[in-house]
PLY file of the C-alpha trace (Angstrom):
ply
format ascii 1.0
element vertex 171
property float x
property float y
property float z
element edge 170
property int vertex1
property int vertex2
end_header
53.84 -48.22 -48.79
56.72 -50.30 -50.15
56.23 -51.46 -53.77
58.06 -52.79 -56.75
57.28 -50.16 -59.88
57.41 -53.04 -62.99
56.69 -52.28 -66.38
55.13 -54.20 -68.97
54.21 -52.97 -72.86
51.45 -54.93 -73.07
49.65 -53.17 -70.69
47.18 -50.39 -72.41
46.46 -47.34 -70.73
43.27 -47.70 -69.35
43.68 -51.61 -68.91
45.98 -53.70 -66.94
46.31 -57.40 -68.08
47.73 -59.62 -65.51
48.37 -63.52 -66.74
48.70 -66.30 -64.46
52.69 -66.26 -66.07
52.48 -62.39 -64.55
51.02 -63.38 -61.41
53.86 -65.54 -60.40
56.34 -63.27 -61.13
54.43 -60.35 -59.28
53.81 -62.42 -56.17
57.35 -63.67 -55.83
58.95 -59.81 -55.98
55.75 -58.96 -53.38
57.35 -61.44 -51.13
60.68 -60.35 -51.66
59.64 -56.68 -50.39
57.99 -58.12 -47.57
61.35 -60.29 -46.63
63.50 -57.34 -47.56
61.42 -54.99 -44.63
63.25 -57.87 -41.89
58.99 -58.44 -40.94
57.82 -61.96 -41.08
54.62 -62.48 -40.12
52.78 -65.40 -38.05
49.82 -65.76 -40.22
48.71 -64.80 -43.62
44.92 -63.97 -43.49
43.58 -63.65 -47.41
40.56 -61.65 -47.99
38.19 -63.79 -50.10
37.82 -63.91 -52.98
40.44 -61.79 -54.71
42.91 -62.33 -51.75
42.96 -65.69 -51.87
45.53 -66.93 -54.86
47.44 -64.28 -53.66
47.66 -65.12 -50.36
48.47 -69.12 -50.98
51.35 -67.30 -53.11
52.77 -64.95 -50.62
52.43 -67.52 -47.93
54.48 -70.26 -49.95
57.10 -67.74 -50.52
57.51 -66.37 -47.25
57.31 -70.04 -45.70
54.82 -69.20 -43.18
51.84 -72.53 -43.21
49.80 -70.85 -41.06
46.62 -69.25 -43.03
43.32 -68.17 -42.95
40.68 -66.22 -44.43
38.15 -63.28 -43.79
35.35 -63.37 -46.50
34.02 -59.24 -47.14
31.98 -58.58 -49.60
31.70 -55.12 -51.42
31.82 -56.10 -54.90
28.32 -57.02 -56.69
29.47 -57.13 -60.36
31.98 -54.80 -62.49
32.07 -51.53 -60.94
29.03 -52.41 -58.96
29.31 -52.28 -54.86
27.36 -52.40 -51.62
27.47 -48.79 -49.83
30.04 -50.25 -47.24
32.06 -54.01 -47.18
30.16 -56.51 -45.20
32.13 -59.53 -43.54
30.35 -62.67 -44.16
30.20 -66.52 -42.64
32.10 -68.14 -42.38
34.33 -65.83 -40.16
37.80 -66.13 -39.08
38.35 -66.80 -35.37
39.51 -63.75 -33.54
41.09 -65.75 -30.85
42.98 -67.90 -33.55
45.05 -64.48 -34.33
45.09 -62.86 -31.00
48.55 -61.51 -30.00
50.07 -62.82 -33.64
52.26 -61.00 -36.55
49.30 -60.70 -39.37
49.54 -60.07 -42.84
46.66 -59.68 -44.32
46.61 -60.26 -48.21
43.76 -58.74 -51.23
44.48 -58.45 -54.60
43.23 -54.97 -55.29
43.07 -51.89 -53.10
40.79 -50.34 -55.43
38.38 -48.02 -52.58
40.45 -49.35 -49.93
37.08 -49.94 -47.55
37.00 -53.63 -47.60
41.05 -53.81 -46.68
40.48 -50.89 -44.27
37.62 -52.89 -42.62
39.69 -56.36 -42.13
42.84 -54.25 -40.43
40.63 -52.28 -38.45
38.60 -55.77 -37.03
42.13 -57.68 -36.56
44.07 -54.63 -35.32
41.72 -54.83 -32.48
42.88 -58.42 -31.56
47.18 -59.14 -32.94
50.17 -58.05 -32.26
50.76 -56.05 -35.77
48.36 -56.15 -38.75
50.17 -55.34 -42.03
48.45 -55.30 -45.68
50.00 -56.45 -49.13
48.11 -56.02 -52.44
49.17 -56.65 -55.68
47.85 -53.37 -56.98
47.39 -50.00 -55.03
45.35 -47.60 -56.89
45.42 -43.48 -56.39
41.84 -43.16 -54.93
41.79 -45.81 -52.47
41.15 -44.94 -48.73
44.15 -46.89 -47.64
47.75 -47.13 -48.52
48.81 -50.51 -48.20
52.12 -51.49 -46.37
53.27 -53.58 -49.31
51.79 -53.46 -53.53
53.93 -55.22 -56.25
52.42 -51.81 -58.92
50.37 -48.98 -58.34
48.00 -48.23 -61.07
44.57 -46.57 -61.99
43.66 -48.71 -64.55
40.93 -51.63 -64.76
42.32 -55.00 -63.70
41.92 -58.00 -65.54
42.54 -60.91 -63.02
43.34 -64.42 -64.96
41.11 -65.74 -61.74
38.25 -63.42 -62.68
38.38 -62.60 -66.66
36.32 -65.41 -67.97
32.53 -66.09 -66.65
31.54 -68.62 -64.64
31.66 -72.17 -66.53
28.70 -72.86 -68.52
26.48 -75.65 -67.04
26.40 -75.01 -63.37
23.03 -75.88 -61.68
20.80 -73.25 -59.82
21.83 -71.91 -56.98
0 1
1 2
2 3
3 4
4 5
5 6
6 7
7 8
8 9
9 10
10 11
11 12
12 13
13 14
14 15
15 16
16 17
17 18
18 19
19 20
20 21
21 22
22 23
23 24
24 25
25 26
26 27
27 28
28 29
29 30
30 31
31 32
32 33
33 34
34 35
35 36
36 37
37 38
38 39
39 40
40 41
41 42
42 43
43 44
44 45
45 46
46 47
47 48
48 49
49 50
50 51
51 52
52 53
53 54
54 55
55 56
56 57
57 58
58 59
59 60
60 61
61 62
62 63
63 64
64 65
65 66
66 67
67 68
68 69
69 70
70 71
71 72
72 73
73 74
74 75
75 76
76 77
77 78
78 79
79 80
80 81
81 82
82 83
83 84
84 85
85 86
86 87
87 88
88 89
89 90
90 91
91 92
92 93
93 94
94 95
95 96
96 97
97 98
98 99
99 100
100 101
101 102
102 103
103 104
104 105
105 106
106 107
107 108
108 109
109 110
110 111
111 112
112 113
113 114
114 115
115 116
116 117
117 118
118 119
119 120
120 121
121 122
122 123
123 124
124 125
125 126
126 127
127 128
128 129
129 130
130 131
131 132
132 133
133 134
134 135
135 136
136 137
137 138
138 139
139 140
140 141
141 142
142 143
143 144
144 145
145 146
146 147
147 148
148 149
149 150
150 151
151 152
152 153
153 154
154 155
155 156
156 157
157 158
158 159
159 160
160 161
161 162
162 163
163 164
164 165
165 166
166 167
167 168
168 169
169 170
């Protein structure tokens, strides 16, 4: 795993605070790793939900337009899961990656199943499946190829901090 090691005071010990300000600067020094390894990939595949703001990141830096996403779901609320990730509809076209250079993009490997499930489906199908993350943590099943910090620490995501906005109708 290649990662940058940044430090920031304002992060407590059992807490890591990362502001949209952060997130810019943490995405552009992940893409700078990835560009220093000489790899470029074909197609940036972000796992969705937490995948996806970093992947529109990454993929702006890097310069590569071509995109996609794999929706998994594992998480059911804080430190609440299903017993193994699920992929879910819609579901990214296999043939649309065959053969390609994919990097595929999450913001967390916290377990490590759901990002071990997504390279394991598109290994089967491109050329070479890589994984980026912004954070790695110790425990996780997987090491990722790329991670801006590795930490144990809860993550609080400026995409996922606040609840859902008040009003919303029934689903």
């Amino acid at each position: 795993m290649t990662s940058v090691n940044p430090t920031d005071a304002t992060d407590a010990p059992d807490r890591e605070e990362l502001t949209w300000e952060r997130f810019g600067t943490a995405t552009r020094a992940l893409a700078e790793t990835i560009a220093a390894d000489a790899w470029r990939p074909d197609i940036v595949v972000a796992v969705a939900r937490g995948g996806l703001t970093v992947a529109g990141a990454l993929a702006y830096a890097l310069g590569v337009k071509n995109c996609g996403t794999i929706n998994v779901e594992f998480y059911t609320g804080v430190d609440e899961r299903l017993d193994v990730p699920v992929v879910l509809p819609p579901s990214l076209q296999l043939v649309d990656v065959t053969g390609l250079q994919v990097l595929v993009v999450d913001d967390v490997a916290d377990t490590g199943h759901t990002l071990r499930l997504v390279r394991e489906v598109l290994a089967q199908h491109v050329e070479e499946c890589r994984t980026a993350v912004l954070y790695h943590k110790s425990h996780s099943v997987i090491v990722p190829d790329y991670c801006w910090k590795p930490t144990d620490a809860w993550i609080n995501f400026p995409w996922s901090v606040l609840p859902p906005v008040a009003g919303l109708p029934p689903r």
